[in-house]
PDB file with one MODEL, atoms N, CA, C and O in Angstrom:
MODEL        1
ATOM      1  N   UNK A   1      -5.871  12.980  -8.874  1.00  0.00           N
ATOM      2  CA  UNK A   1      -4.755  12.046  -8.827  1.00  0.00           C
ATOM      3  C   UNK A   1      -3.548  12.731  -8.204  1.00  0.00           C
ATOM      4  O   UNK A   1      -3.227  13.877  -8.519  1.00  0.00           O
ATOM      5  N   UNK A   2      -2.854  11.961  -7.267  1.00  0.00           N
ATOM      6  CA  UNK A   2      -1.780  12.691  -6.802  1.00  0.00           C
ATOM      7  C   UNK A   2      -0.471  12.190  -6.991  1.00  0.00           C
ATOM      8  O   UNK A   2      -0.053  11.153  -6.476  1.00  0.00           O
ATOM      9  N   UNK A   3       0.500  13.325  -8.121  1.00  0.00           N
ATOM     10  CA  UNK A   3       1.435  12.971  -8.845  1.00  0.00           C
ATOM     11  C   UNK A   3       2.836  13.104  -8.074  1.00  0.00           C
ATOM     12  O   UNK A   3       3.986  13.116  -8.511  1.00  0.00           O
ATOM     13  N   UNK A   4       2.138  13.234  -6.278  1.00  0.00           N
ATOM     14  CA  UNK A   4       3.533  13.181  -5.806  1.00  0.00           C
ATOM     15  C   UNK A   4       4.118  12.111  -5.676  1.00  0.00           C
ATOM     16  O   UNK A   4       3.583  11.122  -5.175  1.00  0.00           O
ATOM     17  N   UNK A   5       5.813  12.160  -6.291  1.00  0.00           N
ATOM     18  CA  UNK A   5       6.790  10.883  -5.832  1.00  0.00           C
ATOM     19  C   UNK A   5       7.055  10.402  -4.543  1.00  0.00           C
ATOM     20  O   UNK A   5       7.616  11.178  -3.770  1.00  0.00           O
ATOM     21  N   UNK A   6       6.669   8.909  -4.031  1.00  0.00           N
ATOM     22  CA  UNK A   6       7.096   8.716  -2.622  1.00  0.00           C
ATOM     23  C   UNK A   6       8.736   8.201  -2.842  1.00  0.00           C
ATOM     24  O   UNK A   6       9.268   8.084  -3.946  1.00  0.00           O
ATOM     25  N   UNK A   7       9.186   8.014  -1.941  1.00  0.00           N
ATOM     26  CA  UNK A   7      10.549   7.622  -1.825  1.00  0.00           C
ATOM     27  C   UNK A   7      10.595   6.183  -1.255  1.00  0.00           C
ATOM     28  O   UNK A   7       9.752   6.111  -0.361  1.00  0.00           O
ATOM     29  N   UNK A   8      11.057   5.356  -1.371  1.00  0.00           N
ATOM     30  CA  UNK A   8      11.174   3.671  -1.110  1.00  0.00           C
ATOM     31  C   UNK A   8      12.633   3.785  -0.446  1.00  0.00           C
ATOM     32  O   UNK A   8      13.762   3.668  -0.922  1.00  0.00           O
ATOM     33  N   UNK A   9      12.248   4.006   0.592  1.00  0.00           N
ATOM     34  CA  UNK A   9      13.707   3.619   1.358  1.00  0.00           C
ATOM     35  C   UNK A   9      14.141   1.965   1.746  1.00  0.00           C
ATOM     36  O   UNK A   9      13.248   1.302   2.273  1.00  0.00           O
ATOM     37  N   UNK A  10      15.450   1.305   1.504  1.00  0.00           N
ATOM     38  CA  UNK A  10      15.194   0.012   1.506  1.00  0.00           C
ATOM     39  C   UNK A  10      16.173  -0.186   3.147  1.00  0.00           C
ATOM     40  O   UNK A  10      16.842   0.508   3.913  1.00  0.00           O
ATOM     41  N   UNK A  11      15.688  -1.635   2.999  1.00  0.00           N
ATOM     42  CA  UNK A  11      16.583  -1.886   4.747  1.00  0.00           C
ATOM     43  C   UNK A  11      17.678  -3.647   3.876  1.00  0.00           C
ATOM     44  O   UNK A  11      17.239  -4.595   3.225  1.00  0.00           O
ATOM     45  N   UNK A  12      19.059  -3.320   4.317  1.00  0.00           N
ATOM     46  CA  UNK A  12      20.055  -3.501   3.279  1.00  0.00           C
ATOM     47  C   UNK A  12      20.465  -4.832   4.486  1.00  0.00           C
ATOM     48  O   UNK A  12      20.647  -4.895   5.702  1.00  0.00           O
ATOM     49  N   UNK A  13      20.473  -5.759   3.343  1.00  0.00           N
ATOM     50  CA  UNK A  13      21.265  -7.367   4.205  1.00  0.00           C
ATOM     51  C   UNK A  13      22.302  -7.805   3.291  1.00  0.00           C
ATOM     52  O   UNK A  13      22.512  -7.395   2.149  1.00  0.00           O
ATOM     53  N   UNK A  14      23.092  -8.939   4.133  1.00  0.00           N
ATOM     54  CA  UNK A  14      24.080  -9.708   3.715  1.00  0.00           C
ATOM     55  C   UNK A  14      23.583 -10.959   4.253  1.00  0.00           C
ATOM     56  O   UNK A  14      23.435 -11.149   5.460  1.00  0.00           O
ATOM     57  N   UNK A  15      23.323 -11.817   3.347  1.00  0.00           N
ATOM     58  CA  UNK A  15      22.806 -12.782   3.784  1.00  0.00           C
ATOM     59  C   UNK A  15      21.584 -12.377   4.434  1.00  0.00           C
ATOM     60  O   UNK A  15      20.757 -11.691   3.833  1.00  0.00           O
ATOM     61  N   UNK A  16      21.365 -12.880   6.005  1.00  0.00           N
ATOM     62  CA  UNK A  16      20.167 -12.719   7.028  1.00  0.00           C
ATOM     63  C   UNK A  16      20.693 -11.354   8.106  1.00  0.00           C
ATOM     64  O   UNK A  16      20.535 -11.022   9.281  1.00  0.00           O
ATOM     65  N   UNK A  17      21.163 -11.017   7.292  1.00  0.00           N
ATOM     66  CA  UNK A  17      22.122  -9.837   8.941  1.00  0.00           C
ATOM     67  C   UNK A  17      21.533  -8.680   8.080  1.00  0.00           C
ATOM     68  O   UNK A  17      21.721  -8.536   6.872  1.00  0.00           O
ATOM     69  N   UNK A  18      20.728  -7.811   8.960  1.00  0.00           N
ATOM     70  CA  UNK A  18      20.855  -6.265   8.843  1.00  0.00           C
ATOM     71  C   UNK A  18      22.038  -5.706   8.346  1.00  0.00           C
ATOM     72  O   UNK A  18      22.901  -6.557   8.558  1.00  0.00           O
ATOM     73  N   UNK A  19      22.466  -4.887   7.885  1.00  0.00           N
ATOM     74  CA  UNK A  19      23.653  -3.921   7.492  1.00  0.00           C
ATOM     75  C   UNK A  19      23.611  -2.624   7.468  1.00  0.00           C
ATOM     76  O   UNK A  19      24.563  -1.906   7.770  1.00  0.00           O
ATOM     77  N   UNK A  20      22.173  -2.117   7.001  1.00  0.00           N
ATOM     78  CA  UNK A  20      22.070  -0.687   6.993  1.00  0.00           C
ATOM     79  C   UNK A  20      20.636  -0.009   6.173  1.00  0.00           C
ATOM     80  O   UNK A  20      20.507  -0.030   4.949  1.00  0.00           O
ATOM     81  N   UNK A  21      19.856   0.443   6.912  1.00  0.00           N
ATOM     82  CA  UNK A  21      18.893   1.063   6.826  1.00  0.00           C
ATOM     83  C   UNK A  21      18.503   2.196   6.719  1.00  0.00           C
ATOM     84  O   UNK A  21      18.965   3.149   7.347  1.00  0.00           O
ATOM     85  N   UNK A  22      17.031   2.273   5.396  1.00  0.00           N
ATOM     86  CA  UNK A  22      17.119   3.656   4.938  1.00  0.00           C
ATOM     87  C   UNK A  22      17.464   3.950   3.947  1.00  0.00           C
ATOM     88  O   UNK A  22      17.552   5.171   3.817  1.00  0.00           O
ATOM     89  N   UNK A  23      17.772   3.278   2.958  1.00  0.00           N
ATOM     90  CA  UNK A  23      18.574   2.967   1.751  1.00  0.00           C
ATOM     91  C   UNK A  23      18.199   3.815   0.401  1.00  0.00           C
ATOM     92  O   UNK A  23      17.477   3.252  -0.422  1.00  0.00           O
ATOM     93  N   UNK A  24      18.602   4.983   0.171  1.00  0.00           N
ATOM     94  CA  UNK A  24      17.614   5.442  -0.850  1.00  0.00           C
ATOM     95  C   UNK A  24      18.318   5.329  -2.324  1.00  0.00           C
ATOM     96  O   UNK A  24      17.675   5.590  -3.341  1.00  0.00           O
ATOM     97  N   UNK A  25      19.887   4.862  -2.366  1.00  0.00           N
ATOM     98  CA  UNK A  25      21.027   4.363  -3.653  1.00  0.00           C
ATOM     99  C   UNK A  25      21.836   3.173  -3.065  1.00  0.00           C
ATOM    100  O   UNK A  25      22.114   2.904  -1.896  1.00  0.00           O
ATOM    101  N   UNK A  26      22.077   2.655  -4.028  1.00  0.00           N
ATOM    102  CA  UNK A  26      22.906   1.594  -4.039  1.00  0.00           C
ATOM    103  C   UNK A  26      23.561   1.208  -5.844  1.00  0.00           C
ATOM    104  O   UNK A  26      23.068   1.166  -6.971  1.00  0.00           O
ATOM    105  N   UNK A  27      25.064   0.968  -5.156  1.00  0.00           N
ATOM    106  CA  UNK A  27      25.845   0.967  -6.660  1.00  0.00           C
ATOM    107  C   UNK A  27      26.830  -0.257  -6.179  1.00  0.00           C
ATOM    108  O   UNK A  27      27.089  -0.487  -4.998  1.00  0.00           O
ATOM    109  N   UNK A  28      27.397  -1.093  -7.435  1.00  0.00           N
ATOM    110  CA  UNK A  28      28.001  -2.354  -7.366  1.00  0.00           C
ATOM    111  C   UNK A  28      29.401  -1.479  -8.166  1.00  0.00           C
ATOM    112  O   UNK A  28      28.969  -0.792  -9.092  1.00  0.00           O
ATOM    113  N   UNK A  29      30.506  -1.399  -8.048  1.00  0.00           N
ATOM    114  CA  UNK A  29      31.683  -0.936  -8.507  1.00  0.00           C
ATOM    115  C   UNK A  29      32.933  -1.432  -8.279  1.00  0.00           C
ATOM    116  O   UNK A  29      33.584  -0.922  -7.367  1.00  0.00           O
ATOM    117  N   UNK A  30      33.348  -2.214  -8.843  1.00  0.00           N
ATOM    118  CA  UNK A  30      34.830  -3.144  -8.138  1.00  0.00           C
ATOM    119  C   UNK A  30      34.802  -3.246  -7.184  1.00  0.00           C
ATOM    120  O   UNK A  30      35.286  -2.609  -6.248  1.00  0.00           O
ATOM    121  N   UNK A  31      33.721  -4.799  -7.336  1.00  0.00           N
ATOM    122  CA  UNK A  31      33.870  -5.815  -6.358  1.00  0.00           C
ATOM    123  C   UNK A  31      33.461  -5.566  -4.665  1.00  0.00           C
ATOM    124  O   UNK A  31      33.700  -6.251  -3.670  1.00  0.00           O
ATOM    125  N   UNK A  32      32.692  -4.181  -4.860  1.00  0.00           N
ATOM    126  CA  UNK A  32      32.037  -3.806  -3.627  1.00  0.00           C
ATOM    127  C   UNK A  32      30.827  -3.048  -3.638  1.00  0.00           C
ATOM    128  O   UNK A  32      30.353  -2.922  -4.767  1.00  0.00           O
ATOM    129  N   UNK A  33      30.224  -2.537  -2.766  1.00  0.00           N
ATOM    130  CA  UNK A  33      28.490  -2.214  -3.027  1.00  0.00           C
ATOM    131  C   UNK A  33      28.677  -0.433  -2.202  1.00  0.00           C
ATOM    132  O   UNK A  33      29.270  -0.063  -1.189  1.00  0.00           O
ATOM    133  N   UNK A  34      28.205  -0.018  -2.792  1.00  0.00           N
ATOM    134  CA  UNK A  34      27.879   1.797  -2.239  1.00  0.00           C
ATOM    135  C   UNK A  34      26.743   1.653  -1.753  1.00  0.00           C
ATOM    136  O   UNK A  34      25.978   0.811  -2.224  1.00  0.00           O
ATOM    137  N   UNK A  35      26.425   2.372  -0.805  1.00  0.00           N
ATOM    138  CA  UNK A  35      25.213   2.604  -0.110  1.00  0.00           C
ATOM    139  C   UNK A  35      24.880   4.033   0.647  1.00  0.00           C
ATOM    140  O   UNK A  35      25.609   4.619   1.447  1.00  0.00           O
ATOM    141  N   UNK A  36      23.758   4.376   0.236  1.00  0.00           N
ATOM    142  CA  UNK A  36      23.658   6.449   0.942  1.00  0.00           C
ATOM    143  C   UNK A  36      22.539   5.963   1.516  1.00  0.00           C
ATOM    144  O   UNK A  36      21.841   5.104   0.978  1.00  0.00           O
ATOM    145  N   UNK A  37      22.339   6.395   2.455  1.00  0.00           N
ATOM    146  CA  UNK A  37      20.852   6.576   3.424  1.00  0.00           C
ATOM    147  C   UNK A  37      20.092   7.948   3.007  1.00  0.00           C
ATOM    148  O   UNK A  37      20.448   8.613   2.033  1.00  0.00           O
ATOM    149  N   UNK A  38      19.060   8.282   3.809  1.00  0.00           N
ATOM    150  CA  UNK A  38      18.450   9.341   3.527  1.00  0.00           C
ATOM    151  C   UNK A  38      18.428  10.641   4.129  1.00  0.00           C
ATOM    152  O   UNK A  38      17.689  11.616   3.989  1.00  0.00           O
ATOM    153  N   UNK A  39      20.007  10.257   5.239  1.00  0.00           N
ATOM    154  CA  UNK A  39      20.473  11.384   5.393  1.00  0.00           C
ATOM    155  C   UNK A  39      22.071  11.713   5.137  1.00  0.00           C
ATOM    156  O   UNK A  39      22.824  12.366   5.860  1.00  0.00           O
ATOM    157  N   UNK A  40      22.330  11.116   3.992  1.00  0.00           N
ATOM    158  CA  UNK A  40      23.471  11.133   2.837  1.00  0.00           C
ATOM    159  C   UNK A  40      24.452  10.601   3.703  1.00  0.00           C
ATOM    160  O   UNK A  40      25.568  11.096   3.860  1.00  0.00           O
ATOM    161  N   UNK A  41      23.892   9.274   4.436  1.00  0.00           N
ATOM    162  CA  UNK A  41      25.686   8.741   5.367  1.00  0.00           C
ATOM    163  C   UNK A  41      25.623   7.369   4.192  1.00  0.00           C
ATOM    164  O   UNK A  41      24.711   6.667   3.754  1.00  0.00           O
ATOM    165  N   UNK A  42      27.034   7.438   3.987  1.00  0.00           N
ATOM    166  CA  UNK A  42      27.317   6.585   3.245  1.00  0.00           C
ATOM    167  C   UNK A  42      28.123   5.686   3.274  1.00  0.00           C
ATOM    168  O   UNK A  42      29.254   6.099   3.533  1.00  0.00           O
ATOM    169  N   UNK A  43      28.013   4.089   3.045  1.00  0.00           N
ATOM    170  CA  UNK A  43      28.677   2.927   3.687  1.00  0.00           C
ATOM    171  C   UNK A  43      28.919   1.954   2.132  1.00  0.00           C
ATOM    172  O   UNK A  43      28.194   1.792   1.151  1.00  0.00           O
ATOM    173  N   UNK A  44      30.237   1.463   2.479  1.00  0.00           N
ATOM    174  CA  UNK A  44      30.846   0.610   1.719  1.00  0.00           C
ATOM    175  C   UNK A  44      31.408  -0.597   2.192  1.00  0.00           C
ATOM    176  O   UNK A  44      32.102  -0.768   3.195  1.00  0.00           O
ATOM    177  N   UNK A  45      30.956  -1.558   1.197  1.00  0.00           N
ATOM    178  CA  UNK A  45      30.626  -2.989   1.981  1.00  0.00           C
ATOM    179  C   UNK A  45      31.446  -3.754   0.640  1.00  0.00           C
ATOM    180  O   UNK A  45      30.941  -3.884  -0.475  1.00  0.00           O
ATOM    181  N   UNK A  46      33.011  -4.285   1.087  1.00  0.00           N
ATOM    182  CA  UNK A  46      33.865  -4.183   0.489  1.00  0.00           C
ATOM    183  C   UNK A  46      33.425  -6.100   0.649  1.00  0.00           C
ATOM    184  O   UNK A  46      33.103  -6.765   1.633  1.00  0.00           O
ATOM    185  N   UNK A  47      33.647  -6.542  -1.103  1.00  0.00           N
ATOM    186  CA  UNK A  47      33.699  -8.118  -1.148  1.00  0.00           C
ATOM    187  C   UNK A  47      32.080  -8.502  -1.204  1.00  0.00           C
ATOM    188  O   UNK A  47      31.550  -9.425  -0.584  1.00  0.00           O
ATOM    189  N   UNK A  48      31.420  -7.551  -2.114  1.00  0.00           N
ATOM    190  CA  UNK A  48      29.616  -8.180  -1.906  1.00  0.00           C
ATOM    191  C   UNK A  48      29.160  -7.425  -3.516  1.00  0.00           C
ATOM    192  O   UNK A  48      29.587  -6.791  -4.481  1.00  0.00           O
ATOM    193  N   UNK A  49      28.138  -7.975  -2.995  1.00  0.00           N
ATOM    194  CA  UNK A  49      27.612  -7.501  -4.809  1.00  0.00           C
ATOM    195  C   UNK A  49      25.771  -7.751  -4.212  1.00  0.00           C
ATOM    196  O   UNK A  49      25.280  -8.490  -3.359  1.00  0.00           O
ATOM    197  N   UNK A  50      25.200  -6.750  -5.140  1.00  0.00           N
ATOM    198  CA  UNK A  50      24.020  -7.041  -5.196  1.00  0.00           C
ATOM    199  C   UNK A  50      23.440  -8.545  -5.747  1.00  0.00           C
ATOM    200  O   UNK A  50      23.819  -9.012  -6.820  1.00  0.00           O
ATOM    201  N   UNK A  51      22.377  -9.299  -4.778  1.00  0.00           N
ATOM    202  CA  UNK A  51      21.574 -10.494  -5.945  1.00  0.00           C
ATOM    203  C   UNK A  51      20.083 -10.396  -5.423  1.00  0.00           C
ATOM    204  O   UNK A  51      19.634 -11.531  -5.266  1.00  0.00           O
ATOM    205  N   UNK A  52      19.356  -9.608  -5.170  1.00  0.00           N
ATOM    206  CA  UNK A  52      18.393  -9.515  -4.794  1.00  0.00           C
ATOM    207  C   UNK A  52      17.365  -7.832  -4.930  1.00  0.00           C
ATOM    208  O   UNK A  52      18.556  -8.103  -4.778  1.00  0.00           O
ATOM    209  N   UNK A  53      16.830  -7.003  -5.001  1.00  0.00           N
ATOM    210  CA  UNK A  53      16.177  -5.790  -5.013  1.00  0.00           C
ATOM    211  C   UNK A  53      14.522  -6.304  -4.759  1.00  0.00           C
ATOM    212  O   UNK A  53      14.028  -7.049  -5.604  1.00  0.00           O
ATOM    213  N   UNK A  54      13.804  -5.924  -3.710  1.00  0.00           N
ATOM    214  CA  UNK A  54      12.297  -6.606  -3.568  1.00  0.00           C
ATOM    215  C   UNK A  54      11.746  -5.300  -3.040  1.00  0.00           C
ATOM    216  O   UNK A  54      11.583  -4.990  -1.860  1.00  0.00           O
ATOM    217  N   UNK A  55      11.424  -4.412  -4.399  1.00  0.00           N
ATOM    218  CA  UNK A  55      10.920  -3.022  -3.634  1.00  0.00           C
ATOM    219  C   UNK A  55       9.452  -3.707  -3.162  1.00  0.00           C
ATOM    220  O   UNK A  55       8.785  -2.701  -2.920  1.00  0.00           O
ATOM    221  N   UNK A  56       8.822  -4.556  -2.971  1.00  0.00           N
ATOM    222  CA  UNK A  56       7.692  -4.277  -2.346  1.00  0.00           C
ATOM    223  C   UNK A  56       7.816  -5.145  -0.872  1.00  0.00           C
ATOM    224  O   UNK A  56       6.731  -5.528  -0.435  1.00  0.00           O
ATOM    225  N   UNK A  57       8.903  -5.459  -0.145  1.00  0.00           N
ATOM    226  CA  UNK A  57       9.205  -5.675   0.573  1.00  0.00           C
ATOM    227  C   UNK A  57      10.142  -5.064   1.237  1.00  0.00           C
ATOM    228  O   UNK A  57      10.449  -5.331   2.399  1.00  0.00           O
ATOM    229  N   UNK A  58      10.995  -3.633   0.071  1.00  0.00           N
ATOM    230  CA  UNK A  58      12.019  -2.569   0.857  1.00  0.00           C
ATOM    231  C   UNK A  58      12.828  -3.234   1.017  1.00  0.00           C
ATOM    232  O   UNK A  58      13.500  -2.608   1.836  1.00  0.00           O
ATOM    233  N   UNK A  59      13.428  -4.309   0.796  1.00  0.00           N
ATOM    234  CA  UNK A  59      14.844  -5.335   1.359  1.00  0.00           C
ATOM    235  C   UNK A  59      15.665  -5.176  -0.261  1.00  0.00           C
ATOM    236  O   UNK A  59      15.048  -5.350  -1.312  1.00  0.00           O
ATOM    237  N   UNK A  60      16.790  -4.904  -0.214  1.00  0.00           N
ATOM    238  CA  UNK A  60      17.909  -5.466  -0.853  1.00  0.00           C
ATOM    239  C   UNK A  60      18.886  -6.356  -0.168  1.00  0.00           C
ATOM    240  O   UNK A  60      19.179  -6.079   0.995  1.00  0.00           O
ATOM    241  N   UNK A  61      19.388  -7.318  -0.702  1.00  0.00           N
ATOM    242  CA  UNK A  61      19.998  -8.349  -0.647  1.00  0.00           C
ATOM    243  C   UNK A  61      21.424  -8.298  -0.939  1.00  0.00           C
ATOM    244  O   UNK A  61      21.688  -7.859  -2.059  1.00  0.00           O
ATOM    245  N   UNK A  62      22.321  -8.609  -0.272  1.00  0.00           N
ATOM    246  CA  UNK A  62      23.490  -8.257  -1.106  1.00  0.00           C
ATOM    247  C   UNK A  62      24.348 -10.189  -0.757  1.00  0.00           C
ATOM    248  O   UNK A  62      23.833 -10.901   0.106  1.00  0.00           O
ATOM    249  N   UNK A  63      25.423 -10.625  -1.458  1.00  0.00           N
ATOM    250  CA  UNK A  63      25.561 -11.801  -0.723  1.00  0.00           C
ATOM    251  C   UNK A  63      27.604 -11.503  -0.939  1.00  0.00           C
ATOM    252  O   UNK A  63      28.119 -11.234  -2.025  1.00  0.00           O
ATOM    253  N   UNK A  64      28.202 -11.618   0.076  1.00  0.00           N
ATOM    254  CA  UNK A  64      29.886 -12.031  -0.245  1.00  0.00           C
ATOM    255  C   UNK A  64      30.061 -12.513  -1.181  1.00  0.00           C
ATOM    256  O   UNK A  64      29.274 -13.358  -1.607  1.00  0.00           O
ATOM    257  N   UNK A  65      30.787 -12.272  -1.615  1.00  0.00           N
ATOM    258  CA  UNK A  65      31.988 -13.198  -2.849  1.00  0.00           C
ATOM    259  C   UNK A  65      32.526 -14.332  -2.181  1.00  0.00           C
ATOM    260  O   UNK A  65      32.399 -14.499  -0.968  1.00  0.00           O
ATOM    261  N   UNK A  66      33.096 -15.080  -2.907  1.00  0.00           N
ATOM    262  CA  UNK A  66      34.287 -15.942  -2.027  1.00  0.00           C
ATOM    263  C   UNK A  66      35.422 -16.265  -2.556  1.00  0.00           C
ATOM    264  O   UNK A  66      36.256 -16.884  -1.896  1.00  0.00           O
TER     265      UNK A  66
ENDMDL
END
């Protein structure tokens, strides 16, 4: 059996739009979403919130506020 961990990198939307790919964290913190890739670049997506996570499709979802 092989007890190595794979890594699930996700590919990150707003609505239907790409945003950012590669996704290996994501955090919701006043009223905006953190995001690190898997080579620690990190993007903040100010006015969104997570409503979606589909690790077997790798997509997180994020949608605006209004």
């Amino acid at each position: 059996m092989d007890t190595r961990s794979t890594m699930c990198e996700f590919k990150v939307f707003v609505g239907d739009r790409l945003v950012f790919e590669d996704v290996i964290y994501a955090r919701e913190e006043g009223g905006r979403v953190i995001l690190r890739d898997v080579l620690g670049e990190r993007k903040e997506l100010s006015g969104c919130r997570i409503v979606e996570v589909d690790v077997q499709s790798t997509r997180l979802v994020l949608a605006e506020e209004r």
